[in-house]
C-alpha positions as CSV (number, residue, x, y, z in Angstrom):
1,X,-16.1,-21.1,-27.0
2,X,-15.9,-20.1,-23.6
3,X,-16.0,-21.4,-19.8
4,X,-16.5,-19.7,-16.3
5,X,-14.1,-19.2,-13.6
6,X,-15.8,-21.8,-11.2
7,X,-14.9,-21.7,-7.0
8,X,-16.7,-22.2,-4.1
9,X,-17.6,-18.5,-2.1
10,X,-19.6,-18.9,0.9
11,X,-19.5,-22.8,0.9
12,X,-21.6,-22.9,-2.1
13,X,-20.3,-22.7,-5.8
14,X,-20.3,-19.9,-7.9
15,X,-19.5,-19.1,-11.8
16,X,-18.3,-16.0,-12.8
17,X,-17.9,-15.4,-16.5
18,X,-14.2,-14.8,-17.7
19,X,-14.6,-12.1,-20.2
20,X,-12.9,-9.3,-17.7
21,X,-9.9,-11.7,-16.6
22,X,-8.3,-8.8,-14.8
23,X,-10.9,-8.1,-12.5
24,X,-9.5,-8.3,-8.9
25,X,-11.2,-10.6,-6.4
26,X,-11.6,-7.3,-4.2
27,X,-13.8,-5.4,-7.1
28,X,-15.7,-8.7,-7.1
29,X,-16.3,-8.9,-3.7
30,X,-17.4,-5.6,-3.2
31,X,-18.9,-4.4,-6.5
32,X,-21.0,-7.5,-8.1
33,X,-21.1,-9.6,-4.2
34,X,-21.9,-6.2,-1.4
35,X,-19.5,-8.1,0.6
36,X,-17.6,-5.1,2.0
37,X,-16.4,-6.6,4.8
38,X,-12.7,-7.0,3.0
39,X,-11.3,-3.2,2.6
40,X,-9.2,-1.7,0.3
41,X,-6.5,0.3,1.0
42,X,-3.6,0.8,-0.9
43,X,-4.7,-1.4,-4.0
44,X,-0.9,-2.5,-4.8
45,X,-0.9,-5.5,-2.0
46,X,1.0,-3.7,0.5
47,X,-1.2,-2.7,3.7
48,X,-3.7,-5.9,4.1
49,X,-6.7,-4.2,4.9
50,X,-8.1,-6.8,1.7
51,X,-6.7,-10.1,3.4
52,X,-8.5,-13.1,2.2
53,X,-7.7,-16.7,2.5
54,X,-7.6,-19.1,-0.4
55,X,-8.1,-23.0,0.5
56,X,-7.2,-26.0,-2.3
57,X,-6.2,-29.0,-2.3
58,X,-3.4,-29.7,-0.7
59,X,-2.2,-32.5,-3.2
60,X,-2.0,-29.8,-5.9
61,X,1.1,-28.4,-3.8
62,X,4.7,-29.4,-3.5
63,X,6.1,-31.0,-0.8
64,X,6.8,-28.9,2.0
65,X,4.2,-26.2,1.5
66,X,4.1,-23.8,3.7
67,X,0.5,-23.4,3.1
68,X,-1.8,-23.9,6.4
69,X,-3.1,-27.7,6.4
70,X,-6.4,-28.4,8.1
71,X,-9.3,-30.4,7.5
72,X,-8.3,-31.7,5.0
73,X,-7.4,-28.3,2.7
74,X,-4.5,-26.5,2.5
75,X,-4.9,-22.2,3.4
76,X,-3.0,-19.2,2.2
77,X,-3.7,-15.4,3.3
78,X,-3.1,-13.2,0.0
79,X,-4.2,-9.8,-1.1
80,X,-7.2,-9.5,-2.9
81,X,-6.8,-6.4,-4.2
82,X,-4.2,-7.6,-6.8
83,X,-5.4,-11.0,-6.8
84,X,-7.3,-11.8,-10.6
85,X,-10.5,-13.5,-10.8
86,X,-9.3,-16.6,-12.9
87,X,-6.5,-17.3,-10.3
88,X,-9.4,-18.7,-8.2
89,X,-11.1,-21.2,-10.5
90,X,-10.9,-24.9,-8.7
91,X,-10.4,-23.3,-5.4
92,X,-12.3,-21.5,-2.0
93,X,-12.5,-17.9,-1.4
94,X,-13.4,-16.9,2.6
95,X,-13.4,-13.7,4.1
96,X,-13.9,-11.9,7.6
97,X,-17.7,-12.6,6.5
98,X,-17.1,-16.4,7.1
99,X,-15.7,-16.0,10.2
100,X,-19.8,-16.0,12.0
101,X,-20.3,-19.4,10.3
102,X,-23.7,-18.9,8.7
103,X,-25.2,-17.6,11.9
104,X,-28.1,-15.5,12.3
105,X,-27.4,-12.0,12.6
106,X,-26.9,-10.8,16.4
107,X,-26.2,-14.8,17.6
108,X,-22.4,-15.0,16.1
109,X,-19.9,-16.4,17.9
110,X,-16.6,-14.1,17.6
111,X,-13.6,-16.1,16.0
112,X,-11.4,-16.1,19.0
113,X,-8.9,-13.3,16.4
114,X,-12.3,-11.3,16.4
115,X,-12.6,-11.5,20.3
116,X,-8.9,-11.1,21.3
117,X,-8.8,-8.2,19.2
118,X,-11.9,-6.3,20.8
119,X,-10.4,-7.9,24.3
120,X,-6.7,-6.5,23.7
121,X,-8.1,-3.0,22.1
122,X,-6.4,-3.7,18.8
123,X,-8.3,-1.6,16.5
124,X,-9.1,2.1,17.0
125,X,-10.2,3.4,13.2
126,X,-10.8,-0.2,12.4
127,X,-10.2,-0.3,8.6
128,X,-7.6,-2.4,9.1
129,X,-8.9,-5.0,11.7
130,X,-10.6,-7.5,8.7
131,X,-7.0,-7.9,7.2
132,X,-5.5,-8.4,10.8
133,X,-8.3,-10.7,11.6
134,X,-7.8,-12.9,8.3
135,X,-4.3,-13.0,9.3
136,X,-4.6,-14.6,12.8
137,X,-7.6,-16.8,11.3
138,X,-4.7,-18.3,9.3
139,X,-2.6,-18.6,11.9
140,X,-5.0,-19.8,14.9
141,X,-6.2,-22.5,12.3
142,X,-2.6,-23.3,12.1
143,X,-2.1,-23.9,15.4
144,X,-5.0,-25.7,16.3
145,X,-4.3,-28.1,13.7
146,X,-1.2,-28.3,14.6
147,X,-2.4,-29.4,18.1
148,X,-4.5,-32.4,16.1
149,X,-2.1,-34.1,16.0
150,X,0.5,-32.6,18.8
151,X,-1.3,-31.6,21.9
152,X,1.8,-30.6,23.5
153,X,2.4,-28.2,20.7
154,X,3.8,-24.9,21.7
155,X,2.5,-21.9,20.4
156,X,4.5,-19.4,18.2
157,X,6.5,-16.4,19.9
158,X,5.8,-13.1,19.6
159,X,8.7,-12.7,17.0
160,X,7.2,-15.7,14.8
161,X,3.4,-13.5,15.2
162,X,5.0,-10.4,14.0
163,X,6.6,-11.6,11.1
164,X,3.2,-13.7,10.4
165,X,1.8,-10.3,10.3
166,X,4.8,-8.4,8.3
167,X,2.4,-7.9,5.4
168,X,-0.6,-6.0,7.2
169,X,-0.1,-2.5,7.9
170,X,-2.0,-0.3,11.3
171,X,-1.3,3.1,11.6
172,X,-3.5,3.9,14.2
173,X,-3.4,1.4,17.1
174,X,0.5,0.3,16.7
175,X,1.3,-3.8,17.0
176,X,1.8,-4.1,20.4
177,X,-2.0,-4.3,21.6
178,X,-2.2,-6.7,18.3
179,X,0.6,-8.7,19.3
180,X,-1.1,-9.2,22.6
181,X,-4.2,-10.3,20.9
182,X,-2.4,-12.5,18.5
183,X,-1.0,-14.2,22.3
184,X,-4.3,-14.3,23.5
185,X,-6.0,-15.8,20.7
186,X,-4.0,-19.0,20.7
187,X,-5.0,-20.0,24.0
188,X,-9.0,-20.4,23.0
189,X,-9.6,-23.7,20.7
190,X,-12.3,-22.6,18.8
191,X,-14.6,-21.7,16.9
192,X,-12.4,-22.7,14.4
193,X,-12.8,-21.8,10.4
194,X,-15.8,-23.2,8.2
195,X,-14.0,-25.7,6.4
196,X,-16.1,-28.4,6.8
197,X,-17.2,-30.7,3.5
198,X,-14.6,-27.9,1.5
199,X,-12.3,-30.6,0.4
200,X,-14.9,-32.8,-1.0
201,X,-16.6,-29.7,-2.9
202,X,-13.2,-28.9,-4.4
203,X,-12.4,-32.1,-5.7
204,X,-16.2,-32.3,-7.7
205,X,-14.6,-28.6,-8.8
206,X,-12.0,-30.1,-10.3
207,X,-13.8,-31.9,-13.2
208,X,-15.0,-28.5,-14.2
209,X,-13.2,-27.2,-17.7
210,X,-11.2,-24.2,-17.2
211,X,-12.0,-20.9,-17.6
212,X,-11.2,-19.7,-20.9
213,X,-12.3,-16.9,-23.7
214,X,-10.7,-17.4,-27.0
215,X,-9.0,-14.4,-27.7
216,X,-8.8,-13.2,-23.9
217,X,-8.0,-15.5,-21.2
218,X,-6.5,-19.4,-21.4
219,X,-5.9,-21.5,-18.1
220,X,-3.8,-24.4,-19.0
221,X,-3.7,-27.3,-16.9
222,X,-0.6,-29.2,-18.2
223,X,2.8,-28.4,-19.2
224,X,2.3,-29.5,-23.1
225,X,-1.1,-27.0,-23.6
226,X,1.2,-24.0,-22.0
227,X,3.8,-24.7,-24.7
228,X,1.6,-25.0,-27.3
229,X,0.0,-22.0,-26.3
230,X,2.9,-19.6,-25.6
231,X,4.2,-21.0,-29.5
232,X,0.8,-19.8,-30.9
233,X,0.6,-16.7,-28.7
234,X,3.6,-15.3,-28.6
235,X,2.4,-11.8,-27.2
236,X,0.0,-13.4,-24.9
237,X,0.9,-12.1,-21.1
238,X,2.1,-15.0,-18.9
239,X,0.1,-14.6,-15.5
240,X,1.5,-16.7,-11.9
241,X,1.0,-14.5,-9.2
242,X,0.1,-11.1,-10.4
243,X,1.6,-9.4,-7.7
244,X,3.8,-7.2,-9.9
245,X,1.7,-7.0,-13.1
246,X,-1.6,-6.8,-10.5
247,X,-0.3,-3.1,-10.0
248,X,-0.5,-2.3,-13.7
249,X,-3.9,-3.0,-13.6
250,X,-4.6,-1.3,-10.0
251,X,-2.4,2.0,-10.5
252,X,-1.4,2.2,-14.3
253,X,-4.8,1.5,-15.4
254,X,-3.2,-0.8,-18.2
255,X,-4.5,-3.1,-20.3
256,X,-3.0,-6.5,-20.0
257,X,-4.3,-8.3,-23.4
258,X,-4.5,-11.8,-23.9
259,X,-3.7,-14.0,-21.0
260,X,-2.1,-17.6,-20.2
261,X,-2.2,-18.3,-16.6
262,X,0.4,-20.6,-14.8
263,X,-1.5,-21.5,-11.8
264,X,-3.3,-24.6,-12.4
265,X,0.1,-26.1,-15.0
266,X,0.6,-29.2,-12.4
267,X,4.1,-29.3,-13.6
268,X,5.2,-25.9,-13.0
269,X,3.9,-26.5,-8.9
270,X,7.0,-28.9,-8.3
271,X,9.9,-28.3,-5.9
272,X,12.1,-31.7,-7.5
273,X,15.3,-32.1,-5.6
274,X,17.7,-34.2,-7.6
275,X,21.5,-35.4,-6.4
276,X,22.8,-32.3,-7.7
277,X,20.0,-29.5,-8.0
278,X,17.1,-28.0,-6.4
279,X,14.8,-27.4,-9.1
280,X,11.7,-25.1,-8.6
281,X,8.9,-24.7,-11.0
282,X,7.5,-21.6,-12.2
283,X,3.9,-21.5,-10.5
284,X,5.5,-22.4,-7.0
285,X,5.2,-19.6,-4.9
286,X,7.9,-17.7,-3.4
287,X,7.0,-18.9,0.2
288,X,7.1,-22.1,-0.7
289,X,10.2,-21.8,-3.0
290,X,12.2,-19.6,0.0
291,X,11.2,-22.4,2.5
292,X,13.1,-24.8,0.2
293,X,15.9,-23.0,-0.3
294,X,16.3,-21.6,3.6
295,X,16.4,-25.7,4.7
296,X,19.3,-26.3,2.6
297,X,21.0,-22.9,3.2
298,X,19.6,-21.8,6.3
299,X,21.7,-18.3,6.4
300,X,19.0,-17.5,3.8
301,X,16.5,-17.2,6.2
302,X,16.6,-13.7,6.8
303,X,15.8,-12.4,2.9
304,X,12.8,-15.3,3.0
305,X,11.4,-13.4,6.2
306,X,12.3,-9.9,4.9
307,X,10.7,-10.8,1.1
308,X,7.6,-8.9,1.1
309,X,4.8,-10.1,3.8
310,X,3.2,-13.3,3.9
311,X,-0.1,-12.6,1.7
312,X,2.2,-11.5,-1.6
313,X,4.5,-14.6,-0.6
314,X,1.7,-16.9,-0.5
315,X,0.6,-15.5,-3.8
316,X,3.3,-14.2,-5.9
317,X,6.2,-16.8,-7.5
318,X,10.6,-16.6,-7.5
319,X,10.5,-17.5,-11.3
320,X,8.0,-14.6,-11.5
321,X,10.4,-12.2,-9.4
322,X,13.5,-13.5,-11.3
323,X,11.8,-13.0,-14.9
324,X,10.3,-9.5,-14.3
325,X,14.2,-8.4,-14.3
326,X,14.1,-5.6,-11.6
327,X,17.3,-4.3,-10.8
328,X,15.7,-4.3,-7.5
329,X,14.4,-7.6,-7.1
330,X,15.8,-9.8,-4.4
331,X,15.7,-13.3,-6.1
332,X,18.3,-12.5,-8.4
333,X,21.4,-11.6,-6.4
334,X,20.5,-14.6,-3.8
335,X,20.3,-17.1,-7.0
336,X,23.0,-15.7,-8.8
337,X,25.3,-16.2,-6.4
338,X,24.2,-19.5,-6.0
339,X,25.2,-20.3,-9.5
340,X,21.1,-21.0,-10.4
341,X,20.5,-21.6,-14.2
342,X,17.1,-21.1,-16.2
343,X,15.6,-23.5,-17.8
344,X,13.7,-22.1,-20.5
345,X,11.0,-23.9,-23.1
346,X,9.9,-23.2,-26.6
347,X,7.3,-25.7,-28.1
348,X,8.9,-29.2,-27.5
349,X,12.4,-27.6,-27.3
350,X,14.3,-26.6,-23.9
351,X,17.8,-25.0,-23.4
352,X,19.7,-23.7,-20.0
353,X,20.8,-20.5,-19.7
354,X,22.8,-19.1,-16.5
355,X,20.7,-16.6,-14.6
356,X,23.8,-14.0,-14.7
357,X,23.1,-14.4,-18.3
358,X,19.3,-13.7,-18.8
359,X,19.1,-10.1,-17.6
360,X,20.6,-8.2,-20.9
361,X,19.8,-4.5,-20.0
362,X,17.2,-2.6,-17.9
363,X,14.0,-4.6,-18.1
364,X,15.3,-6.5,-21.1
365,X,16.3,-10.4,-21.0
366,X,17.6,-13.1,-23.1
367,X,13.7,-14.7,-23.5
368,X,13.1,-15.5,-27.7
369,X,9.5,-15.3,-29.0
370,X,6.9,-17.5,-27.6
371,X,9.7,-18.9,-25.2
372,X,9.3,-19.2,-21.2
373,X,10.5,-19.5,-18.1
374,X,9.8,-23.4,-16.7
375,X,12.3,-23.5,-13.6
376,X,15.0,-21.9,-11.8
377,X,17.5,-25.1,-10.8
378,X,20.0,-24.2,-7.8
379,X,23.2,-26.5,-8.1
380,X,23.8,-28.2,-4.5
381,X,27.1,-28.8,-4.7
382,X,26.9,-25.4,-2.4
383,X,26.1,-27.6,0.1
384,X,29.6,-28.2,1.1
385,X,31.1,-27.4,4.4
386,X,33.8,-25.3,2.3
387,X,30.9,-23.1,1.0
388,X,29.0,-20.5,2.8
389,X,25.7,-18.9,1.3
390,X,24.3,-15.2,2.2
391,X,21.7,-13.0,1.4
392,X,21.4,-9.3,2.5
393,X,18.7,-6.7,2.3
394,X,18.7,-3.1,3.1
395,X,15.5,-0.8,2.6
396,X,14.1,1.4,4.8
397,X,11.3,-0.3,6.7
398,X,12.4,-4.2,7.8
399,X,8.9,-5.4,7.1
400,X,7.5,-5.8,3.0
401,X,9.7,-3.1,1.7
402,X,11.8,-2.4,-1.4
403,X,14.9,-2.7,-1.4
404,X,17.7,0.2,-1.7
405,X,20.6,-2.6,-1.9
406,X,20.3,-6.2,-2.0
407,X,23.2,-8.6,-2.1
408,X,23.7,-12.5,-2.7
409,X,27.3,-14.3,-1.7
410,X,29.0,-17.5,-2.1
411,X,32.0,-18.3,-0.6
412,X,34.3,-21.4,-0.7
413,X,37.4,-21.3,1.2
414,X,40.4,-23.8,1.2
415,X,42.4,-23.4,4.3
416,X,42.5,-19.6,5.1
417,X,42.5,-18.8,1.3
418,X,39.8,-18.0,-1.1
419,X,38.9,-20.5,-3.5
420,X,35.9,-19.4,-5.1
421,X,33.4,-16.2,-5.0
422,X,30.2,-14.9,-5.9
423,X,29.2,-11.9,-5.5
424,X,25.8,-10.3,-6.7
425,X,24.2,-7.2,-6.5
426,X,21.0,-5.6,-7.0
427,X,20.1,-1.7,-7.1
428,X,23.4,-0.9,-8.1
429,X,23.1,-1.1,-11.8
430,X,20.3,-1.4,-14.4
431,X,20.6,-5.1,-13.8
432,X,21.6,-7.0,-11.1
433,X,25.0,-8.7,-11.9
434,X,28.1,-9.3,-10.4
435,X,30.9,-7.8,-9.2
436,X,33.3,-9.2,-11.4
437,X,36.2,-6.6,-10.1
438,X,36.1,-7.3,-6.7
439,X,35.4,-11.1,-7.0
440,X,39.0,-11.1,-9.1
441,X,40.7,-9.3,-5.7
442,X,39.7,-12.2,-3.4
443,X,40.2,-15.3,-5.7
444,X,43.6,-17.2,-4.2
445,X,44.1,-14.8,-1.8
446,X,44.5,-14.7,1.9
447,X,40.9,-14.1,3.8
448,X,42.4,-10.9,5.7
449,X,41.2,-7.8,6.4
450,X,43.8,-6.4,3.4
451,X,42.2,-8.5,1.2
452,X,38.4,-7.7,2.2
453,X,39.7,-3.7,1.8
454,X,41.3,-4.3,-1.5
455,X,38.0,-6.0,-2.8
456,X,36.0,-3.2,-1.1
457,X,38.3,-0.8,-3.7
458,X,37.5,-3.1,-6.7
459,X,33.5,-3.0,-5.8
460,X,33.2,0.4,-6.0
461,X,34.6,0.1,-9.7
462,X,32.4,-2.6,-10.6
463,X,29.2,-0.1,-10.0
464,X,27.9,3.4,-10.8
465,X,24.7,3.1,-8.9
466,X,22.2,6.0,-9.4
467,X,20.4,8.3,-6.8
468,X,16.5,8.0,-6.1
469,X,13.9,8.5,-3.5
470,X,14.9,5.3,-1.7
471,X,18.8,5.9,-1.7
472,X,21.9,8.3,-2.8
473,X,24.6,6.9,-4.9
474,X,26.7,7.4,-2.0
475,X,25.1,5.5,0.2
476,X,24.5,2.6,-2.3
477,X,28.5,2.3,-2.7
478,X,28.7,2.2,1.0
479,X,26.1,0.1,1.6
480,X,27.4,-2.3,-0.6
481,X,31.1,-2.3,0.8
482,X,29.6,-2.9,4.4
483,X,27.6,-5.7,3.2
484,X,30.8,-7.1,1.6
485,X,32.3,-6.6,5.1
486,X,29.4,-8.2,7.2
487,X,31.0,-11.4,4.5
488,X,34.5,-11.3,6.1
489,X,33.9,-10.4,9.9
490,X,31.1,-13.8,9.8
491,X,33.5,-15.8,7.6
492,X,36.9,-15.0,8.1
493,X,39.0,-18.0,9.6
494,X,39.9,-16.0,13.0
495,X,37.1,-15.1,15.8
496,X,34.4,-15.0,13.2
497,X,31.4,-13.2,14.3
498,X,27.8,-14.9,14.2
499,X,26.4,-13.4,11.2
500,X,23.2,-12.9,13.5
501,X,25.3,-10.4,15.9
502,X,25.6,-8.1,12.5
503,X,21.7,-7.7,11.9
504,X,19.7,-5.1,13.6
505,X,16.6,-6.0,14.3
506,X,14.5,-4.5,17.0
507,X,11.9,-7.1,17.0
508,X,11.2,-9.2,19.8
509,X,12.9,-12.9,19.5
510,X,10.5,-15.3,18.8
C-alpha cells in the first residue's frame, strides 16, 4: 500500500509519488517541473539563492506563530534545497514563478520586490535575486496584511529588513542597494501574492491520506500512530525539519532508510504554557519556539535573531537541534541553563529526563530503542525578578553562522549574594554541559569582581576545549571567560551595564 505526497504547485494540485522521500523540493522543481527559476547554490540551506515560500493553514500552527498570516493562510520562506518532498503534502509550494500571477508572457506586472530591486540596482550576477525576491515577497505580504487591519501601521526598519534577510547571501551587489529596495518596496500596495482560493484548496487537501510507502516513508498524523510506529521501527529515521539531516543527503550522499516524519503529528505543533512550564512540542519550529521563549525572557532575543536565518528557522525544529546533540548547537546551553527537562515517549509510556542529562558523549544521548523526543518543557519559575536569563553566541559572521562558543546563564541573586547559577556551555567539550567548577565559586558568594575572577579560574578547569578551523583552544577559554564577564558587568548589583552596551553589532538599529 502506498499514497502520494499531495500539495497544491501553481494553484492547482499535484501528486508526486513517495517512493524517493528524500528528494528535495529544489531537484523537483528543476528536474521533473523545468521551473528553474529557484537556484541552487550551496545545497546545505545557507545562501538562499533556492528561497521558496510554504503556505498552510494557519490553524495547524501554535499560537503565536511567527509565520506570515494573510488571506487567510499562514507563509514561511524556507530553503528548498534541503527541504524533502513529503514535508509538503497538505500544503502550497510558490516560487519567484508565481510572483507574474498567471499572466501572459511579456504583460506581467513586477511584484513591487521585483521592481524595487531592478529600481534600487540590487542584483548585478543575479543568481541570487529569486531568493532575495522570495524573501521580501514574504515580508511585503506581511506588511500589507498587516495594514488590513492597521492602516497606520509602520513599516519595519532597516535593522528589522536585514535580519529578515540574515539567511540569503549576495556576494556581488552588497545589502545596501538591497536594503534600499527592501525600503522601497513597502511603500507600493500591490500586486500582492496569488493567494487567492489557497485556503479553501488546502482544506479539501486535507482529507487526502498521507503519503506513505510501506517499508520507506510513513507520515503520521497523530501522536498514538508516531508511537506505535517508532515501537515497531525502531531504526526508522525521525524526520521534522531536515535542516541537519537534509545535508546528509545534499553533501554526504547518504542514504537515510526508512522514514517517520513529525510534521503533520498535530500534537507535536503545540507551544502549551502551563502555571509552571513552557512546554514546546517537537515539530514546532525553532522560530516559532525562540519567539516563545524570547517573550518570557526577552534577554534571549539576541541568540533567536542570531540562530541561523529565517528560511532554516521557519523550517527546522529546537527539539530537533537539542536531539542531534552537537557540541555546537545553540539550543542546548540556552535550555540548560534554564533548567529545561525532556520528555521522552516509548509506546504508551513517558518518563522526564533533565536536558544536562541526555547528552552522554559526543553525538551519543540517553534515547532507548524505539524511544523519542515529544517536548522540551522550560520551568518558569525563572520568571522571577531575582533571576536573570542569558544567551551568548560567538562565530565569525553575525548572520546564520556556526558557532565557535555558545553560552547559556541563569542567575538568581538574594541581596548582593549569589543564590543560584547556571552556567552552560557549548563548543568547549564533546557535549555541551556545565561548568560545574565555576558555578561552585559563585554559589553564596558576594557578586564582586573577586568573585567573577575566582569563577573565571574555576571555568578554565571545567573545560579542555579543542582547536579547529573555526577557533583555537585558546581563544575558546578566553572567549568563554569574557562571556562569563559580560554576566557580572550586566548583573552585578553596582552600576550594572545594559547588557546591549556589551554586543557589537554594526548593523543599523531597526
Amino acid at each position: 500500500m502506498s499514497a502520494p505526497i499531495r500539495f497544491l504547485f501553481r494553484g492547482q494540485p499535484v501528486a508526486v509519488p513517495a517512493d524517493t522521500p528524500t528528494r528535495t523540493v529544489l531537484q523537483w522543481l528543476r528536474e521533473d517541473r523545468q521551473a528553474c527559476g529557484t537556484k541552487e547554490g550551496c545545497a546545505e540551506g545557507d545562501c538562499g539563492a533556492c528561497t521558496v515560500l510554504v503556505a498552510e493553514l494557519p490553524e495547524t500552527l501554535p499560537e503565536g506563530s511567527q509565520a506570515v498570516r494573510s488571506a487567510g493562510v499562514a507563509l514561511r520562506p524556507v530553503n528548498a534545497c534541503i527541504r524533502f518532498l513529503p514535508s509538503l503534502h497538505g500544503k502550497a509550494l510558490l516560487t519567484v514563478e508565481d510572483l507574474a500571477g498567471g499572466a501572459p508572457a511579456g504583460t506581467q506586472t513586477l511584484h513591487p520586490a521585483q521592481q524595487a530591486l531592478v529600481d534600487c540596482h540590487g542584483a548585478q550576477c543575479g543568481f541570487c535575486t529569486p531568493g532575495f525576491v522570495m524573501t521580501l515577497a514574504a515580508v511585503h505580504e506581511a506588511h500589507q496584511a498587516h495594514q488590513d487591519n492597521n492602516p497606520t501601521a509602520c513599516a519595519p526598519g532597516r535593522g528589522a529588513l536585514a535580519d529578515a534577510l540574515a539567511g540569503n547571501l549576495c556576494r556581488c551587489t552588497g545589502y545596501r542597494p538591497i536594503l534600499d529596495a527592501a525600503q522601497q518596496m513597502l511603500a507600493q500596495t500591490g500586486p500582492r501574492l496569488p493567494l487567492a482560493g489557497l485556503r479553501d484548496q488546502l482544506l479539501a487537501l486535507q482529507a487526502a491520506p498521507a503519503p506513505s510507502v510501506e517499508g520507506l516513508v510513513h507520515v503520521p498524523r497523530d501522536l498514538a500512530s508516531l508511537a506505535r510506529l517508532r515501537a515497531d521501527k525502531p531504526e526508522a529515521r525521525l524526520v521534522a525539519g531536515a535542516t541537519d539531516v537534509g545535508l546528509w543527503v545534499t553533501k554526504q550522499m547518504r542514504p537515510l532508510g526508512e522514514l517517520i516524519f513529525l510534521g503533520d503529528v498535530a500534537e507535536l505543533r503545540r507551544i502549551e504554557a502551563t502555571a509552571t512550564a513552557l512546554r514546546i512540542g517537537a515539530a514546532v519550529t525553532l522560530e516559532d519556539a525562540w519567539a516563545a521563549l524570547v517573550a518570557r525572557w526577552p534577554a534571549l532575543h539576541e541568540m533567536h535573531r542570531r540562530f541561523a536565518g529565517p528560511p532554516v528557522r521557519h523550517a527546522g525544529t529546537l527539539v530537533g537541534n537539542l536531539a542531534n546533540g552537537s557540541p555546537i548547537g545553540d539550543g542546548p546551553p540556552v535550555l540548560i541553563a534554564l533548567g529545561a527537562e525532556l520528555l521522552l515517549r516509548r509506546g504508551e509510556a513517558q518518563r522526564r529526563l533533565p536536558l544536562q542529562d541526555f547528552y552522554l558523549d559526543y553525538m551519543k544521548n540517553a534515547l532507548q530503542p524505539g524511544e523519542f523526543v515529544e517536548a522540551v518543557e522550560v520551568p518558569l519559575q525563572t520568571l522571577g525578578a531575582s533571576w536573570v536569563a542569558q544567551a551568548h553566541k560567538i562565530s565569525k559572521r553575525l548572520d546564520c553562522d556556526i558557532s565557535a562558543v555558545s553560552a547559556g546563564f541563569a542567575l538568581r541573586l538574594e541581596g548582593e549574594r549569589v543564590a543560584e547559577a547556571r552556567l552552560a556551555y557549548g563548543g568547549m567539550a564533546a557535549t555541551v554541559r556545565r561548568a560545574a567548577g565555576a558555578e561552585a565559586a559563585l554559589l553564596g558568594q558576594p557578586w564582586t569582581e573577586a568573585t567573577l575572577r575566582a569563577a573565571q579560574a574555576a571555568l578554565a578547569r571545567d573545560y579542555t576545549p579543542l582547536t579547529d578551523l573555526r577557533a583555537s583552544a585558546d581563544y575558546r577559554r578566553a572567549t568563554a571567560a569574557a562571556l562569563l564577564e559580560r554576566l557580572w558587568l550586566s548583573t552585578r548589583p553596582h552600576d550594572p551595564v545594559p547588557l546591549e552596551q556589551l554586543r557589537v553589532d554594526l548593523r543599523t538599529p531597526a
